[in-house]
Backbone as a ProteinNet text record, in pm:
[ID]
protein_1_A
[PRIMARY]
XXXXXXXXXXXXXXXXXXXXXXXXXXXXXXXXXXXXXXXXXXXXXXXXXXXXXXXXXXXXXXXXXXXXXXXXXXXXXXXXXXXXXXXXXXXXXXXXXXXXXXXXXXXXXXXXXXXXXXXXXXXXXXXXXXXXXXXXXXXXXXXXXXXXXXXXXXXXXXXXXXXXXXXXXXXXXXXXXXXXXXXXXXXXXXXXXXXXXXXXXXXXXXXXXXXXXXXXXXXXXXXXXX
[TERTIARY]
-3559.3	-3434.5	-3458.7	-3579.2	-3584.5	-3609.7	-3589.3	-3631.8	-3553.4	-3604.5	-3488	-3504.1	-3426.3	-3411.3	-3421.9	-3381.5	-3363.8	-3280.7	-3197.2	-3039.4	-3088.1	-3182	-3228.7	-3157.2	-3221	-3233.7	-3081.9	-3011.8	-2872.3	-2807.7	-2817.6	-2783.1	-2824.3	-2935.1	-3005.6	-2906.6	-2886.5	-2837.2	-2712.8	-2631.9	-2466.5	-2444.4	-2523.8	-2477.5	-2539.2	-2698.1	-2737.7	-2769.8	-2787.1	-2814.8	-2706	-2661.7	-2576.6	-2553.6	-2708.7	-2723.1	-2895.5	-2939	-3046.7	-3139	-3269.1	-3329.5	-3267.7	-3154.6	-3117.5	-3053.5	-3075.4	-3075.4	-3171.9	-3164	-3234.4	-3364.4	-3416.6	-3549.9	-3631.4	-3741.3	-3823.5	-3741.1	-3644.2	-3583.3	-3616.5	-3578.9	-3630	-3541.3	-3498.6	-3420.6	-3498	-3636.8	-3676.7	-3814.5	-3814	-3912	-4000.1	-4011.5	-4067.9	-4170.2	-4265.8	-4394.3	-4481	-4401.4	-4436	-4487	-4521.1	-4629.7	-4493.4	-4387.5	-4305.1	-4172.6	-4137.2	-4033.3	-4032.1	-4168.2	-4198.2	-4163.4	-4232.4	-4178.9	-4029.2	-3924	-3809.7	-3755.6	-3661.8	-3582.3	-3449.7	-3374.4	-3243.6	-3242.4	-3368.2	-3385.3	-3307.5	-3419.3	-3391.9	-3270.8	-3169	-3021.6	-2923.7	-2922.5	-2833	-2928.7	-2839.5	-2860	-2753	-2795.5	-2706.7	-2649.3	-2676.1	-2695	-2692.2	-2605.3	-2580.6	-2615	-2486	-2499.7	-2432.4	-2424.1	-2281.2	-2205.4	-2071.5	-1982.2	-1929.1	-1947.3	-1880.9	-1940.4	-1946.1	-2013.9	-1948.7	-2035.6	-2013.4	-1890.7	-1787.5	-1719.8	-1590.4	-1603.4	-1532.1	-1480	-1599.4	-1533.6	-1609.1	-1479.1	-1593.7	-1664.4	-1817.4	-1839.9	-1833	-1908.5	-1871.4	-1954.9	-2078.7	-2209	-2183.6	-2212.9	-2156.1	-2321	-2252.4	-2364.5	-2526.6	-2438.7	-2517.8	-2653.6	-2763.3	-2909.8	-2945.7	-2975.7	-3030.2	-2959.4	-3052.6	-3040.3	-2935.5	-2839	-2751.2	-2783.9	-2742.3	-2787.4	-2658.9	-2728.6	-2599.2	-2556.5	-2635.4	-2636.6	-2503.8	-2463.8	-2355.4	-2346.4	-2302	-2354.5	-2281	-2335.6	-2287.6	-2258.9	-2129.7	-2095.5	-2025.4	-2009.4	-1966.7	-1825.8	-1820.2	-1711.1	-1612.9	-1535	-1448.9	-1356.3	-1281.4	-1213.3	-1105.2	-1045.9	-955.7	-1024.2	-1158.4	-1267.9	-1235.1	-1221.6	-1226.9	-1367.1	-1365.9	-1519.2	-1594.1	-1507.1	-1603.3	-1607.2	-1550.6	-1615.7	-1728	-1751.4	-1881.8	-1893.8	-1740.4	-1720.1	-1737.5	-1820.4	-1837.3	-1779.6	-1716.3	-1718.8	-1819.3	-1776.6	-1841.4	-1947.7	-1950.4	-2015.2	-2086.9	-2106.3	-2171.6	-2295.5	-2216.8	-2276.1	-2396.6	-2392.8	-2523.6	-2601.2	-2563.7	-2683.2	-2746.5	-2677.9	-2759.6	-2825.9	-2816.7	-2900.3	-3046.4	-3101.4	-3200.7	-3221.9	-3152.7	-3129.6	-3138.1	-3068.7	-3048.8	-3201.6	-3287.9	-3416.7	-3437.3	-3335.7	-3319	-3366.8	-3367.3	-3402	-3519.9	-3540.6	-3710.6	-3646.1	-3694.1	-3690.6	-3687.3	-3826.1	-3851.7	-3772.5	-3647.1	-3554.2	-3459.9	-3486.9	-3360.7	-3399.9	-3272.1	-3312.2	-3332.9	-3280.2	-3292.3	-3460.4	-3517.9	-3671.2	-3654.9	-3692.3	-3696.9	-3850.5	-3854.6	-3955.8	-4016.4	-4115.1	-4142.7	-4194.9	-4158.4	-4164.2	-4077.9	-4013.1	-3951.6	-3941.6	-3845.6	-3792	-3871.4	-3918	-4008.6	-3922.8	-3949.9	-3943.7	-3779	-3789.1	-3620	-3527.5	-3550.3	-3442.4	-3438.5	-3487.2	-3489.4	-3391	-3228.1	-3109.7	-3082.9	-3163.4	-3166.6	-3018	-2977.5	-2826.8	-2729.9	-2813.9	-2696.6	-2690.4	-2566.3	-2512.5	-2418.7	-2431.6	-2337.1	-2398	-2499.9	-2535.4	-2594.9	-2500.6	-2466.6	-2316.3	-2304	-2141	-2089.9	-1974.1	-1842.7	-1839	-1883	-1882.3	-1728.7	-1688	-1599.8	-1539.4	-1501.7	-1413.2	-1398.4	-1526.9	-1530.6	-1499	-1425.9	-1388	-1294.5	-1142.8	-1056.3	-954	-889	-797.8	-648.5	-573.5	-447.4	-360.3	-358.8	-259.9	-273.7	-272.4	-339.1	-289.4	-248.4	-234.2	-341	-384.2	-555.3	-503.9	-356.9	-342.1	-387.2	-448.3	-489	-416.8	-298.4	-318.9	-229.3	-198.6	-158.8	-287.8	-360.4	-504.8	-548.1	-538.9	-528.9	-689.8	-807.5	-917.5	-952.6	-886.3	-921.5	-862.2	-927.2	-829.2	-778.6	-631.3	-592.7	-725.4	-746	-803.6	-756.4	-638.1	-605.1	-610.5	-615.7	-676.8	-814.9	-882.1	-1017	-1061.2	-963.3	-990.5	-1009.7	-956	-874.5	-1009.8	-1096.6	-1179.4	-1301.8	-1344.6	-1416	-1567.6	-1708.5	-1781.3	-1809.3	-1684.7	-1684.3	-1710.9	-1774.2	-1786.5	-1737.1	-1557	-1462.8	-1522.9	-1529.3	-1651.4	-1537.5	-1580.1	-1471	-1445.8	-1350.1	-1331.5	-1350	-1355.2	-1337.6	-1220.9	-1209.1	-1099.4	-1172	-1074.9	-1163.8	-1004.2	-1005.8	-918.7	-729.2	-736.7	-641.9	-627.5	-686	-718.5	-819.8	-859	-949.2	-1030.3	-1164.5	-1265.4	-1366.5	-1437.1	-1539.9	-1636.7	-1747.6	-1821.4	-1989	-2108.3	-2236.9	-2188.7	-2123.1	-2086.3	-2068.4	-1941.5	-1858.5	-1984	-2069.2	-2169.9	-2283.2	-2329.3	-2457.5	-2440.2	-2506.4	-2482	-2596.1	-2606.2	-2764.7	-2807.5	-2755.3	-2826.1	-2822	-2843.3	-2902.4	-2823.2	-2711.2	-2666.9	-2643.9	-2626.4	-2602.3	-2729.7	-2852.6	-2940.1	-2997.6	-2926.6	-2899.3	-3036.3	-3085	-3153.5	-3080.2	-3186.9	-3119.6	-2976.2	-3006.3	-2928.7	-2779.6	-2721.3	-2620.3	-2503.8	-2326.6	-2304	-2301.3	-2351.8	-2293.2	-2391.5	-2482.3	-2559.1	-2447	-2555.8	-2481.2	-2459.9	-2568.1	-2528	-2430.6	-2409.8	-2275.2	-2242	-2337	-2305	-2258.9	-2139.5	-2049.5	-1923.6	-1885.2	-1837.6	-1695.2	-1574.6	-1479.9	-1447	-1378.8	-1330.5	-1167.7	-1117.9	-964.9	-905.1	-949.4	-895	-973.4	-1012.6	-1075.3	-1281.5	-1311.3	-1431.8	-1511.3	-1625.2	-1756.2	-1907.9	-1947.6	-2105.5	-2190.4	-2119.3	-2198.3	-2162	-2232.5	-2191	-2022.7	-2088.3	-1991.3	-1937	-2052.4	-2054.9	-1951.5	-1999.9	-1906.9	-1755.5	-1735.8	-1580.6	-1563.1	-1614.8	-1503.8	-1405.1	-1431.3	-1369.4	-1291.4	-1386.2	-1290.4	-1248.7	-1168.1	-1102.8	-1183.4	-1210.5	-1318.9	-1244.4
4665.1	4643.1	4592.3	4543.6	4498.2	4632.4	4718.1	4882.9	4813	4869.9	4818.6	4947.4	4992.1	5091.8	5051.1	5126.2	5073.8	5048.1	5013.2	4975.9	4795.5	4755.3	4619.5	4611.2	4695.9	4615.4	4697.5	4765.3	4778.1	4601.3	4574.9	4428	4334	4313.1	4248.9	4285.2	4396	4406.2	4377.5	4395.6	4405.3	4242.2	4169.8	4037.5	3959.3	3911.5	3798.8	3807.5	3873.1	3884.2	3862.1	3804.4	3787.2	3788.9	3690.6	3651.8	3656.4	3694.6	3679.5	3552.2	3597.2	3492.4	3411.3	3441.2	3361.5	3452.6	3452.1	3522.4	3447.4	3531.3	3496.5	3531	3613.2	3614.1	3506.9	3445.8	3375.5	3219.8	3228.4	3089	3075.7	2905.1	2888.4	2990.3	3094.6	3127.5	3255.1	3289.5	3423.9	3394.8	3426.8	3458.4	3607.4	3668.3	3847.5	3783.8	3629.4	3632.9	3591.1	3550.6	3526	3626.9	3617.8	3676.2	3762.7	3682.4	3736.8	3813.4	3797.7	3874.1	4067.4	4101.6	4253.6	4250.8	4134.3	4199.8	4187.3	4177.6	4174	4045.4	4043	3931.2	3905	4043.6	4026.4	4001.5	4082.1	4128.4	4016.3	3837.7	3744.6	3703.4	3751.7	3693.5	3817.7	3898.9	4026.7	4147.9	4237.1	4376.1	4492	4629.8	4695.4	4790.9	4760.3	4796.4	4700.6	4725.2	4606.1	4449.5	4401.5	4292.3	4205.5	4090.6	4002.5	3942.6	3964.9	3910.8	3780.7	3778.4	3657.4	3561.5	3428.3	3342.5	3353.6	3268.3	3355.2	3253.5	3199.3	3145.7	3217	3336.1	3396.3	3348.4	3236	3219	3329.2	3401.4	3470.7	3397.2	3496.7	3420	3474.3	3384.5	3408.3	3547.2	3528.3	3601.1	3764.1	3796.5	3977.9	4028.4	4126.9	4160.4	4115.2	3999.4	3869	3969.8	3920.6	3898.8	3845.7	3739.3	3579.4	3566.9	3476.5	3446.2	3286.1	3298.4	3178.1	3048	2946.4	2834.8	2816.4	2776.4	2726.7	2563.4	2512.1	2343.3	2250.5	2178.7	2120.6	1988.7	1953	1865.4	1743	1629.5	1532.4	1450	1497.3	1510	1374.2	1342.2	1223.7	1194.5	1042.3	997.4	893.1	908.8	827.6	760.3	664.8	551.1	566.5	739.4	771.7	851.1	866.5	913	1066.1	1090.3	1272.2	1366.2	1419.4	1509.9	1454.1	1382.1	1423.2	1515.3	1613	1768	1829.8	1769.9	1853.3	2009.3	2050.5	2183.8	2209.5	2353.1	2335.2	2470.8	2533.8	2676.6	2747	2881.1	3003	3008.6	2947.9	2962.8	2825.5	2754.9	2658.3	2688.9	2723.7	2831.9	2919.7	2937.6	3033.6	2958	2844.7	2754.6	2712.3	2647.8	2572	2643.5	2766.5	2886.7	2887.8	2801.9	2768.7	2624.3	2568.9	2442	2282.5	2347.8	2271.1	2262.9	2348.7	2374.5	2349.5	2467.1	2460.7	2599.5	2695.2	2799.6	2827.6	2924.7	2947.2	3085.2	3068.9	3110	3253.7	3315.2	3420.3	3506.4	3423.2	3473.8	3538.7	3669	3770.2	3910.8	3963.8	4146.4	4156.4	4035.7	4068.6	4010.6	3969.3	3937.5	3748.2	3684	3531	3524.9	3433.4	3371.2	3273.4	3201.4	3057.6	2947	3038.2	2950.6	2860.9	2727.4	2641.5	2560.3	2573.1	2494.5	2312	2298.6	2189.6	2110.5	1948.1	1865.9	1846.5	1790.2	1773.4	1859	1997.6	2103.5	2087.8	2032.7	2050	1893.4	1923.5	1850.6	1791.4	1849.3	1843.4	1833.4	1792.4	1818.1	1709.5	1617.4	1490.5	1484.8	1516.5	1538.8	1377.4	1285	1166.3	1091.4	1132.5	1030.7	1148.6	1324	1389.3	1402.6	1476	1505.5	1571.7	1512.1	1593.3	1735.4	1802.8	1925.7	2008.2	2082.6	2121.9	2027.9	1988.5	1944.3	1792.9	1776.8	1661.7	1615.3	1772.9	1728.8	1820.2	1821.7	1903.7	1844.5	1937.9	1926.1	1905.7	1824.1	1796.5	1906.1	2027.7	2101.2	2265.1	2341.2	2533.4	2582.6	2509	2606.4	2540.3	2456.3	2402	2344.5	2274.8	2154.5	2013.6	1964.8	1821.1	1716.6	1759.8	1629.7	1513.6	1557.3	1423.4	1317.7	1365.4	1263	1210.7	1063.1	1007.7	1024.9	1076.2	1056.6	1218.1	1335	1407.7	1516.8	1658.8	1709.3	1817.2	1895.3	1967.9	2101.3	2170.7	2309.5	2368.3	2419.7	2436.1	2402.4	2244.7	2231	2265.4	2235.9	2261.3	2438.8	2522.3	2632.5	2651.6	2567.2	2592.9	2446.5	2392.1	2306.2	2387.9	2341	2433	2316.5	2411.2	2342.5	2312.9	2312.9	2235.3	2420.6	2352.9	2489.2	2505.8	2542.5	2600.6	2589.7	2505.2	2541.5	2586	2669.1	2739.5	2657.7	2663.8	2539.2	2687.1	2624.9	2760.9	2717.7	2854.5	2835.8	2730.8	2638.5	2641.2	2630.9	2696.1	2636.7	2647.1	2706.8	2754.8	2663.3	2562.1	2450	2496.3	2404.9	2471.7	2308.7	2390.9	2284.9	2242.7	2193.2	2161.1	2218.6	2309.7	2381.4	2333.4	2391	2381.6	2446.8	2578.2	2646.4	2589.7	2499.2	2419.8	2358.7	2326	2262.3	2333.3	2429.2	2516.5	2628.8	2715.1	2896.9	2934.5	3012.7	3014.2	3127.5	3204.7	3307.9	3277.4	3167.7	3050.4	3138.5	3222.3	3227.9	3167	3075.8	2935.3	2904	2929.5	2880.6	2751.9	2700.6	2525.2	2457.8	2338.6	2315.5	2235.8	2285	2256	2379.9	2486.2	2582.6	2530.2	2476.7	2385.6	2455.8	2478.4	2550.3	2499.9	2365.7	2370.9	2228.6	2189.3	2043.2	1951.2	1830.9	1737.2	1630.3	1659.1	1516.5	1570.9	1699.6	1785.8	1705.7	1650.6	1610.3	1685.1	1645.1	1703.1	1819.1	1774.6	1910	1869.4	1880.5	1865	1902.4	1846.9	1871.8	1867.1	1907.9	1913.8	1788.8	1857.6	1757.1	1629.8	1613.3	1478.8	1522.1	1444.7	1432.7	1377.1	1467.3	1372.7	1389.5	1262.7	1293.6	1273.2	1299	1275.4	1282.9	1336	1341.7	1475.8	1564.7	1719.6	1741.9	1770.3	1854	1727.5	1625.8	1494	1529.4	1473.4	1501.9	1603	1716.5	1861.5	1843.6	1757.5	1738.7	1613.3	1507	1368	1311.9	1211.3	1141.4	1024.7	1000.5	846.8	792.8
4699.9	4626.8	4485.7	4438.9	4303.3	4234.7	4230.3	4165.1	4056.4	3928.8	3812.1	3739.9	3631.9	3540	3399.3	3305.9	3153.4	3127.9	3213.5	3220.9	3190.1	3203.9	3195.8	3052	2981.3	2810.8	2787.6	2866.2	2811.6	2846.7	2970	2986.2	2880.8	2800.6	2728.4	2601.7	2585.9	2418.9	2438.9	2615.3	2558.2	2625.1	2686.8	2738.8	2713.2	2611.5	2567.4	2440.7	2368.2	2233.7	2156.8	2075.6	2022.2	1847.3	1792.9	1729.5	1684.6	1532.3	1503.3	1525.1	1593	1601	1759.7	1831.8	1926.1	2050.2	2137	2299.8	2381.7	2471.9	2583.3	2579.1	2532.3	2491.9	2413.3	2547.1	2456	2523.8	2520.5	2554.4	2723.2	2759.3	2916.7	2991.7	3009.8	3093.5	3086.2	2957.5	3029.2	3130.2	3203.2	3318.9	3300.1	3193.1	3173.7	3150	3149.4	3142.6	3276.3	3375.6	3478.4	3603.8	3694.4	3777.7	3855.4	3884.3	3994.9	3932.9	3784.9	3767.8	3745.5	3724.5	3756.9	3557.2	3481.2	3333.6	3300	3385.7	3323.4	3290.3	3155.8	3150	3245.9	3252	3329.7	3465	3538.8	3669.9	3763.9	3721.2	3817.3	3865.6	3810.2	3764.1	3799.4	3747.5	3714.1	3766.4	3852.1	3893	3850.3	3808	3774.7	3933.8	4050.8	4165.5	4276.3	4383.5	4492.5	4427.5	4379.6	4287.8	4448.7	4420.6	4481.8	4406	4463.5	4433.2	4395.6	4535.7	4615.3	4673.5	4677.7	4749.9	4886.1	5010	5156.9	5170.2	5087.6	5146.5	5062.9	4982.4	4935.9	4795.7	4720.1	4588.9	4488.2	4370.3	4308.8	4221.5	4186.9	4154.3	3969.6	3920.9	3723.5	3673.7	3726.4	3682.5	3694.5	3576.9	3635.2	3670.2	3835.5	3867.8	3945	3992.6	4028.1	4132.2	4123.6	4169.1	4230.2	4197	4258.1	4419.9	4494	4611.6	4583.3	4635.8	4675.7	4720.8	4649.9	4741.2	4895.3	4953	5016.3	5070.6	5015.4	4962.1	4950.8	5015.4	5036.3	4889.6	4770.4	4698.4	4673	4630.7	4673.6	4505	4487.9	4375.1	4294.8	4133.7	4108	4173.5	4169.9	4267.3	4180.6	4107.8	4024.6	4116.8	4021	4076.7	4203	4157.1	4282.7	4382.8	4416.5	4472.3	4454.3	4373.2	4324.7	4346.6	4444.1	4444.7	4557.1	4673.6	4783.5	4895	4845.2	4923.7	4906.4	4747.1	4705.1	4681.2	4639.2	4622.3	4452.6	4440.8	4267.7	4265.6	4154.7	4074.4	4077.1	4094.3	4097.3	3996.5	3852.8	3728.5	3762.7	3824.2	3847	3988.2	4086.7	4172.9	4180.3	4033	3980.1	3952.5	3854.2	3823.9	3893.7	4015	4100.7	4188.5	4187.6	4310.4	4249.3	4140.3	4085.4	4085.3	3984.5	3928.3	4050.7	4225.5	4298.8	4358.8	4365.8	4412.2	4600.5	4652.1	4732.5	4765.6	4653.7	4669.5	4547.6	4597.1	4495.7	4351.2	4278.5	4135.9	4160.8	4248.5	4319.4	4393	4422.6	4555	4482.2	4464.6	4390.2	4464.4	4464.3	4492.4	4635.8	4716.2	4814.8	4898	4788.1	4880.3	4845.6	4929.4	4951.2	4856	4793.9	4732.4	4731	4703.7	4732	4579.5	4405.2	4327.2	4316.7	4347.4	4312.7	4186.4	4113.4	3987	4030.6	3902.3	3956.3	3788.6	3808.1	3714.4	3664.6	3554.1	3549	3514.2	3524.8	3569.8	3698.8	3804.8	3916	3941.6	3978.9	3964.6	4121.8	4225.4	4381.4	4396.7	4516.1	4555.1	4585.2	4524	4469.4	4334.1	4308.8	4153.7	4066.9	4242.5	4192.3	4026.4	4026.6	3868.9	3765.2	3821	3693.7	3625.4	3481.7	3435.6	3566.8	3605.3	3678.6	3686.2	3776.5	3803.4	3904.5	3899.8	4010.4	4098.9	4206.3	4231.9	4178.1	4135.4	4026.1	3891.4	3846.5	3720.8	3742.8	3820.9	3828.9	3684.4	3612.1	3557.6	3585.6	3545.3	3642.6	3633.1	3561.7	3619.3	3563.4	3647.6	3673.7	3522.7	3371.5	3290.7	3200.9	3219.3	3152.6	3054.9	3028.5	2974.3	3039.2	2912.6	2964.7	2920.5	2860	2747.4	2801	2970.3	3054.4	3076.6	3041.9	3061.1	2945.7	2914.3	2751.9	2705.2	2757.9	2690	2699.9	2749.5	2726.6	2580.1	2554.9	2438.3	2475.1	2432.7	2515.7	2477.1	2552.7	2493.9	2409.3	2403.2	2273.9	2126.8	2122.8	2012.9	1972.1	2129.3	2122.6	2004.7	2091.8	2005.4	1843	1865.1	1683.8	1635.1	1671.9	1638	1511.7	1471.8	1340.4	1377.1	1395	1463.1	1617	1711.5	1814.6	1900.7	2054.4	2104.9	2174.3	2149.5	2245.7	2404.3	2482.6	2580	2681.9	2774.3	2885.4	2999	3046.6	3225.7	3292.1	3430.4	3527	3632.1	3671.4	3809	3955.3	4035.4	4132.7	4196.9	4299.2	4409.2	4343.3	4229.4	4146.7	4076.1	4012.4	3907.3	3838.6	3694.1	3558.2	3610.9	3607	3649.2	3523.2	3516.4	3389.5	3487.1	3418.7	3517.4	3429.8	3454.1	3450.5	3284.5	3300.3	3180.4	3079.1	3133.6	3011.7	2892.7	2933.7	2827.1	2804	2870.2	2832.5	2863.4	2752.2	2778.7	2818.6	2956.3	3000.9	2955.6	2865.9	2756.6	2643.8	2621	2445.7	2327.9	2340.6	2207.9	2083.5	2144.9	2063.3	1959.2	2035.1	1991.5	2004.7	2103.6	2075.5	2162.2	2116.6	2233	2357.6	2478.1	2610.8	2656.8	2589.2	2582.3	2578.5	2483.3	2503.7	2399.7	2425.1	2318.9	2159.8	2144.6	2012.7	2025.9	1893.8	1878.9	1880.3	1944.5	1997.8	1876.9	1781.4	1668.7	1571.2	1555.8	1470	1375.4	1300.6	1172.5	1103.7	993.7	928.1	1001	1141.7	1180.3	1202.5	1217.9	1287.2	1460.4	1495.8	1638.1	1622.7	1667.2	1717.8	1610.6	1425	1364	1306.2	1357	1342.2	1288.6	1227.1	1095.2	1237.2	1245.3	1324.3	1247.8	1299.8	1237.3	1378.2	1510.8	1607.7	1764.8	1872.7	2000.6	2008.4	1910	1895.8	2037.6	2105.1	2225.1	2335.5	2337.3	2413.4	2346.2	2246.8	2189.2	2117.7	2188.9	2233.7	2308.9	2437.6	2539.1	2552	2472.9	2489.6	2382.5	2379.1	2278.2	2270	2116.3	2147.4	1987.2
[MASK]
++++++++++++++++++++++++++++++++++++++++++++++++++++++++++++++++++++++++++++++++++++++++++++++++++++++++++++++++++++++++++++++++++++++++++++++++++++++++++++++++++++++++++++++++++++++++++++++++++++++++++++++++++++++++++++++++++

C-alpha cells in the first residue's frame, strides 16, 4: 500500500509550498532523508489513494488524504477551574498531530504497514497533555458561531482577521463547538517559515493585533487580551 506516484510533488506544490525559501521541505516535518520514508516528503502523512477519513469514532478528520496510522490514546487533558476537558477528547486537526507527536505510535506507521521508529525527545508530548496549551475539549469556545467575546481575556476572531501581523490562526469544529486545536498555533507545513513551525513569531516586534501596538508574545495575544 505505500506504492506512491508523482502525484507526491503535485501534493508538494499545491499544499505546502507556499512561499520562497519556506515549505515543508527541509523543515522538521520532512522525513525524504530517512531510511523508512521510501524518499518522499508527503508519503508519511498524505496518500493520493485509500486515504482515511475518519477517526474510528467517526470524527472527521482535518488532514486531506490522511496516511499515517492513528493513535488511539485516550489524553489526559488541561483541567481549569470549572474542570473543562476531562474526557480527554481533542479535534480531528489535532488528531493528526498526535498520531506522531503522542508517541504511541511509530513515525513508520503509514500506508497501512505498522512501524517501530518512535518520535523521541521533546516532540515526544506522551498522553498527558494536563501541563500543555488547552487543546479540544479543553479549550472549547462558548458558543458554535466562534464568537468569543463573552470571554473577557479572549479576542473575537474577527478582529483577529482584520489583525495586520497577527496569524489569523484557525479553531476547529469539535462536537459542534470551535475548539483551539494543535493547528491553532503551528502549521505543520512551515509556510510561515516560523521557528517551531509556528504561524506567526512570537516576539512580533513592531506588529499590531486586533488594534492594539505589540513588541511581544504576537502569537499569545492573537488570542488573548493582556
Amino acid at each position: 500500500m505505500r506504492s506512491f506516484t508523482s502525484f507526491a510533488a503535485v501534493l508538494v506544490a499545491m499544499l505546502f509550498v507556499n512561499a520562497a525559501h519556506a515549505g515543508i521541505a527541509g523543515s522538521a516535518h520532512d522525513f525524504s532523508n530517512t531510511g523508512w520514508s521510501q524518499g518522499q516528503i508527503c508519503l508519511p502523512c498524505h496518500t493520493p489513494h485509500g486515504a482515511t477519513l475518519k477517526a474510528a469514532d467517526g470524527t472527521p478528520l482535518g488532514g486531506p488524504l490522511w496516511n499515517h496510522q492513528l493513535s488511539t490514546a485516550t489524553y489526559t487533558l488541561y483541567v481549569d477551574a470549572n474542570g473543562v476537558g476531562q474526557t480527554g477528547k481533542v479535534d480531528g486537526n489535532s488528531m493528526l498531530c498526535l498520531s506522531c507527536h503522542d508517541g504511541t505510535v511509530a513515525l513508520d506507521s503509514f500506508g497501512g504497514v505498522t512501524g517501530n521508529t518512535k518520535i523521541s525527545g521533546k516532540a515526544n508530548l506522551g498522553t498527558d497533555l494536563s501541563n500543555d496549551h488547552p487543546i479540544g475539549e479543553a479549550a472549547v469556545y462558548p458558543t458554535t458561531d466562534g464568537k468569543v467575546s463573552t470571554v473577557p481575556y479572549m479576542i473575537d476572531p474577527q478582529l483577529r482577521a482584520n489583525a495586520t501581523g497577527g496569524s489569523i490562526m484557525p479553531l476547529q469544529q469539535l462536537n459542534g463547538k470551535y475548539v483551539v486545536a494543535c493547528t491553532s498555533c503551528h502549521e505543520p507545513h512551515n509556510r510561515k517559515n516560523q521557528q517551531h513551525l509556528l504561524w506567526v513569531k512570537n516576539d512580533g516586534a513592531g506588529t499590531t493585533v486586533a488594534g492594539t501596538s505589540v513588541s511581544g508574545s504576537t502569537l499569545c495575544l492573537d488570542c488573548h487580551k493582556k
